[in-house]
SEKE-195425 format. One record per residue (C-alpha): x, y, z; residue in three letters. Coordinates in steps of 0.001 Angstrom, whole numbers, plus 500000, padded with zeros to 6 digits. Example, Ala and Ser with C-alpha at 12.3 -4.5 7.8 and 13.67 -1.06 7.14 Angstrom:
REM residues 2
512300495500507800ALA513670498940507140SER
//
This chain:
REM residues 436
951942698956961865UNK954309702094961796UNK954068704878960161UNK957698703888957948UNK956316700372957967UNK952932701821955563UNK955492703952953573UNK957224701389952695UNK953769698764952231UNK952922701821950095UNK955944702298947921UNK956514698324947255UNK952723698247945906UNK953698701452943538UNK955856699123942082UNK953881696454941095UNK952432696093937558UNK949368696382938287UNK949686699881940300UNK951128700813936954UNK948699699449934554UNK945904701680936804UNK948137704791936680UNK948231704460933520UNK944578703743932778UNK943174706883934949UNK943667710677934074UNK947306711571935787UNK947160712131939555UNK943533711121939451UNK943954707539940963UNK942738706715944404UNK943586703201946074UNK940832701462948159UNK941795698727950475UNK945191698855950056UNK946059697671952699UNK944092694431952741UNK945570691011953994UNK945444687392952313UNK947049685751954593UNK951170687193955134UNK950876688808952163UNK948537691870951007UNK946001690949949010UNK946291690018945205UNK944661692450943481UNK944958696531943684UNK941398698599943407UNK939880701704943075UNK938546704708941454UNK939744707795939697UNK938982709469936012UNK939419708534933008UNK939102711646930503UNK937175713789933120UNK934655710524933485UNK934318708750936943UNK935191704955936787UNK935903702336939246UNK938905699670938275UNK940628696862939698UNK943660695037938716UNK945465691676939245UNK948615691984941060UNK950980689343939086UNK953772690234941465UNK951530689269945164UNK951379685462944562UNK950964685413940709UNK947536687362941515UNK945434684852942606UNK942034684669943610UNK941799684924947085UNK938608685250949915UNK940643688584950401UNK941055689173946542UNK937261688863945926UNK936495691266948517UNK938181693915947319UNK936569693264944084UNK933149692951945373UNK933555696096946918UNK934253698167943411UNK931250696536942171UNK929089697890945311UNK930639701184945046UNK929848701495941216UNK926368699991941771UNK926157703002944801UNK927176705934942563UNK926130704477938967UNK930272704222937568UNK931315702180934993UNK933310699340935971UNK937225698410934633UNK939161695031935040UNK942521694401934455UNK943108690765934574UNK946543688748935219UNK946644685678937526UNK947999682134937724UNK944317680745939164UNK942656680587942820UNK944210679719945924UNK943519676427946387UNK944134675829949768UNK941075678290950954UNK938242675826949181UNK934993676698949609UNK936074680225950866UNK937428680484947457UNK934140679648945479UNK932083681615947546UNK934076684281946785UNK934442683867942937UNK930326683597943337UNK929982686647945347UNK932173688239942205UNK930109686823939349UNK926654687928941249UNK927651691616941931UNK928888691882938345UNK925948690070936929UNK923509692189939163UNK925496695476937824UNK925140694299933949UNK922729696962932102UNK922914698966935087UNK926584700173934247UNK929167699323931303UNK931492696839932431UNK935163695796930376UNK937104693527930757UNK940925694065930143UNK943166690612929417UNK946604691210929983UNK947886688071931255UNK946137684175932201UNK942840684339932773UNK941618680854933183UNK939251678853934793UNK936374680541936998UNK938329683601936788UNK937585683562932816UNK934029683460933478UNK933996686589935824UNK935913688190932928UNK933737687623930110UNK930780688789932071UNK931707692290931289UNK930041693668928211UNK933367694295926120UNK936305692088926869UNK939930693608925236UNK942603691346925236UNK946443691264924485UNK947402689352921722UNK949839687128923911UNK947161686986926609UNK945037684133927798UNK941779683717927770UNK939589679918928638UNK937257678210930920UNK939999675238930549UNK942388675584933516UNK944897674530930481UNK943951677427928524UNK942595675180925815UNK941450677615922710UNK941892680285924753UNK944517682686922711UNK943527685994921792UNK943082685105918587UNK940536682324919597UNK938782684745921358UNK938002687020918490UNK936692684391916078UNK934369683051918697UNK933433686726919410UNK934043686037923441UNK936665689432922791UNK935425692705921092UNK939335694164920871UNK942929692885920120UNK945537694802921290UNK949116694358920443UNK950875694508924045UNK949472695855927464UNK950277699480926848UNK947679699412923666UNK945439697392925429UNK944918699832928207UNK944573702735925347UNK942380700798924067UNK940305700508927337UNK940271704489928133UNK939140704965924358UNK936616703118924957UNK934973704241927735UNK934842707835926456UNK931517706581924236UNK929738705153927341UNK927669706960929271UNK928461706386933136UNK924810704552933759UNK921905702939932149UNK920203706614933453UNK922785708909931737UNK924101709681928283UNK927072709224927166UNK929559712660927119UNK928587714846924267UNK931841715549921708UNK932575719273919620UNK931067718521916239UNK933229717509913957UNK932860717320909580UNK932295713639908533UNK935150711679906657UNK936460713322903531UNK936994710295901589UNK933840708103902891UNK934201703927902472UNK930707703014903560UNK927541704513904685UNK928524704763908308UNK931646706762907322UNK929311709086905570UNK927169709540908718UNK930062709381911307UNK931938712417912334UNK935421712084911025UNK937838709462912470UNK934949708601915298UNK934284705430914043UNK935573702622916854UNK934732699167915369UNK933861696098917656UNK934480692725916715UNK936118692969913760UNK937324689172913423UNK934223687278914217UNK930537687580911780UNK932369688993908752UNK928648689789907181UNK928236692626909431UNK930027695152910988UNK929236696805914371UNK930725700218915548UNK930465703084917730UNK931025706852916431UNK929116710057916743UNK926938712056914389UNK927386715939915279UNK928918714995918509UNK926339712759919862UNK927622708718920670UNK925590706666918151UNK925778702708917542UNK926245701660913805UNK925305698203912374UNK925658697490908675UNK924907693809906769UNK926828693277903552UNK927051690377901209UNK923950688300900316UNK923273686684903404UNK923538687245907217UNK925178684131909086UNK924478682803912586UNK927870685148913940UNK927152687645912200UNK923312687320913850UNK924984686736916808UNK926925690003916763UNK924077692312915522UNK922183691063918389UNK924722691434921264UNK925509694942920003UNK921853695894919702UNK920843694775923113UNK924244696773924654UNK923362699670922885UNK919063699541924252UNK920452698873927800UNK922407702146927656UNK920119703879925548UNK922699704587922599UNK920900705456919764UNK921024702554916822UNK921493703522913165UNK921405700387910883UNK922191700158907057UNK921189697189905460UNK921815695820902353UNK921198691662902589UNK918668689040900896UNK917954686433904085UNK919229684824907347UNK921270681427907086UNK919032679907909864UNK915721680674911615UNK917377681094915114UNK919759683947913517UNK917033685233912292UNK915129685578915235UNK917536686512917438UNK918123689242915766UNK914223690528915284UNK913752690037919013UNK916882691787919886UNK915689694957917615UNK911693694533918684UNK912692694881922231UNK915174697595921712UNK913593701171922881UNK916225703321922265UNK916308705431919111UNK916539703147915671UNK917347704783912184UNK917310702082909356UNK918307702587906006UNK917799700331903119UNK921509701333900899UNK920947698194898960UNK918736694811898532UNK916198694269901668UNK914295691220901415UNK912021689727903843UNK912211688060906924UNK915625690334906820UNK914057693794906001UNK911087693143908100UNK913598692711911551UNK916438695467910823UNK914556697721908618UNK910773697396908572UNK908229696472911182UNK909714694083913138UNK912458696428913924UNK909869699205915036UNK911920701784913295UNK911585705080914496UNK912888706270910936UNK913473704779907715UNK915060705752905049UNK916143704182901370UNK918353705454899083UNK917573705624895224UNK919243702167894106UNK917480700394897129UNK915409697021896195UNK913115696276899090UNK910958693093898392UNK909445689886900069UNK911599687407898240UNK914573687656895801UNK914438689691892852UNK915306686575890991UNK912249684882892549UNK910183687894892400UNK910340688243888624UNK909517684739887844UNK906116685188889861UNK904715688787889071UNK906291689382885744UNK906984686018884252UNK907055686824880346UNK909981688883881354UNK911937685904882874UNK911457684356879559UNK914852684675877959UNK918299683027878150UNK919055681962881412UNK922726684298880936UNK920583686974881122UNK917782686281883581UNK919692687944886120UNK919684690918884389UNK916155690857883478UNK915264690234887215UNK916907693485888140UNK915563695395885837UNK911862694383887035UNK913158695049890636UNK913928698230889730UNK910643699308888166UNK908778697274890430UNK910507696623893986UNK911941700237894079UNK912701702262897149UNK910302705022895456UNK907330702241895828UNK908231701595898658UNK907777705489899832UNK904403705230898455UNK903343702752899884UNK904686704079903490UNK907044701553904082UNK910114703749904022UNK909935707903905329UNK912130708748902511UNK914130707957899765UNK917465710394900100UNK920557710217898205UNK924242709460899648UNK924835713458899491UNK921835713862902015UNK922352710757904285UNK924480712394907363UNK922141715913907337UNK918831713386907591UNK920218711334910416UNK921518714199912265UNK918246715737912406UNK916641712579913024UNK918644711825916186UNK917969715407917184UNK914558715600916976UNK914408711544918560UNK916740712709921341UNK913650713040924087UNK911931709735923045UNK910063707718925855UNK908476703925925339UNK906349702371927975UNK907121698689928339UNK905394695739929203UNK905579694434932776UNK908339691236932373UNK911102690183933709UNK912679689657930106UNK912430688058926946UNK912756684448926421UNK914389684288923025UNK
//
């Protein structure tokens, strides 16, 4: 090949979408192609790669190339891919995919599954190890859909597709987010990709490194929750938002630093929601982000929700902060906020109920003359013996909470916490992993 031949290779792949979608993902003359000039066949391969930064932060990325034969998977195609993941696995990047394709090519059979295996294994070796994303901006179907959603965030455009089903059965965007397969919902491919690079400013680059350190900033001035009362103003990047209404998962920072924030509302805490907690906790302990949960919930709909979420906090080694903002009752307040959860740090504030069954239920056993009015006002009576009885103060004295602070105090208490947690080391037991 001449030397005008490669100019002109080079300036026809500049012009594909997905050169674009990469310049526009990486920091502004940061981009650097790998393998560009790769053959599938007569063509160059399907897919452009590389590395580059993405606010000052190393990352690896690949992207589809609709415009090279409707990007599809190729023997050529996965090793170019293959070959980000063994770079990022070398130098401990996080990993960025931009998918858009019409399927696999066919016609290369069993070169083409070994290929889409040699894709899932590297990224399935590099899960924990580095954060991976996954960026939907076109079809992703088939095998191709499972190499996509083993990334541990997966954005997606809202006209993008998404499904195991070569038919792209269920597979909108807006499937995706009520089955909680996609974390983000973007409305076209420029948001999407903005989306992406905001993202990736809270990870840190490895499961051996923290994520970059922010200036401080004063939390929100009009708070809506607890976690906007902890959170640095506007830091607060929710995941999930559309699947497991009865809890909300989030990343933010607290004086700078990148913390995780999990929060239960309403009475109970369904098998999504479970589901949710769980996912986010485990991302969270495999990168070391510290976890800061507010609870304020009676039960779990189901046992496996229930334990699915204690094992995912009992394992969990990073830093937890729990505080009890409302009702914790038992199974539920011994896995996010008491034992089970092997808090580092727990604190209540003064309206907190924390008790081994229901108010309601409590009452009628310890205090039953109480109970013994109308049955319009047994509701009211149970509170009132929660409160006297089932307090966050008896809790305190009893040990089972570090403090009991008030809303004003919340965001000074967890700062320090964090801060003085920061350098905290947990032997583990020799396994493989958990089995629950």
């Amino acid at each position: 090949m001449s030397i005008e031949q490669m100019t002109k290779a080079r300036e026809a792949a500049m012009n594909t979408s997905a050169y674009k979608n990469l310049l526009k993902f990486f920091d502004e003359n940061s981009f650097s192609e790998i393998d560009g000039f790769a053959k599938s066949g007569k063509n160059y391969a399907e897919v452009v790669a590389g590395f580059g930064m993405v606010e000052g932060m190393p990352v690896y990325a690949f992207a589809q190339n609709r415009d090279v034969c409707g990007g599809a998977m190729s023997k050529a195609h996965a090793a170019k891919v293959k070959k980000i993941y063994d770079l990022a696995l070398k130098t401990g990047a996080p990993v960025v995919g931009f998918y858009d394709s019409i399927g696999g090519k066919l016609r290369e059979g069993n070169e083409l599954l070994a290929g889409y295996g040699d894709v899932l294994n590297a990224s399935g070796q590099l899960s924990g190890v580095v954060p991976q994303i996954s960026v939907i901006l076109g079809n992703c179907l088939g095998t191709g859909a499972l190499t996509a959603a083993n990334a541990d965030f997966i954005i997606m455009n809202k006209k993008a597709t998404l499904s195991l089903s070569t038919m792209g059965t269920e597979g909108t965007a807006e499937d995706n987010a009520k089955k909680g397969i996609s974390a983000l919902t973007a409305e076209n491919n420029a948001e999407a990709i903005a989306k992406a690079r905001e993202l990736i400013t809270y990870l840190p680059s490895n499961n051996l490194s923290s994520s970059a350190a922010a200036f401080e900033a004063a939390p929100a001035a009009a708070p809506k929750c607890p976690a906007e009362m902890v959170a640095d103003e506007n830091t607060l990047f929710e995941l999930y938002a559309n699947y497991g209404s009865q809890a909300v998962v989030s990343l933010g920072r607290v004086d700078g630093r990148v913390v995780g924030f999990v929060g239960t509302k309403g009475e109970s805490v369904g098998y999504h929601a479970g589901d949710k907690i769980a996912k986010f906790v485990r991302f969270c302990d495999a990168f070391s982000i510290p976890v800061i949960t507010f609870v304020n919930s009676e039960e779990f709909t189901s046992i496996k929700t229930a334990s699915k979420v204690t094992s995912a906090y009992a394992e969990a080694t990073t830093v937890k902060i729990s505080v009890v903002t409302g009702t914790a009752v038992g199974a539920l307040y011994i896995a996010m906020a008491g034992s089970g959860a092997n808090t580092d740090v727990t604190f209540a504030l003064p309206q907190a109920i924390i008790s081994p069954v229901t108010p309601e239920a409590a009452a009628f056993i310890m205090a039953p003359e109480k109970m013994n009015v109308v049955p319009a006002k047994q509701k009211e009576a149970a509170m009132k013996f929660a409160q006297a009885e089932l307090s966050a103060f008896k809790a305190a004295e009893n040990g089972f909470v570090e403090d009991v602070i008030t809303e004003d105090e919340l965001r000074g208490k967890i700062a320090a916490a964090l801060e003085m947690l920061e350098g905290k080391r947990v032997p583990t037991l020799a396994k493989k992993h958990s089995t629950i």
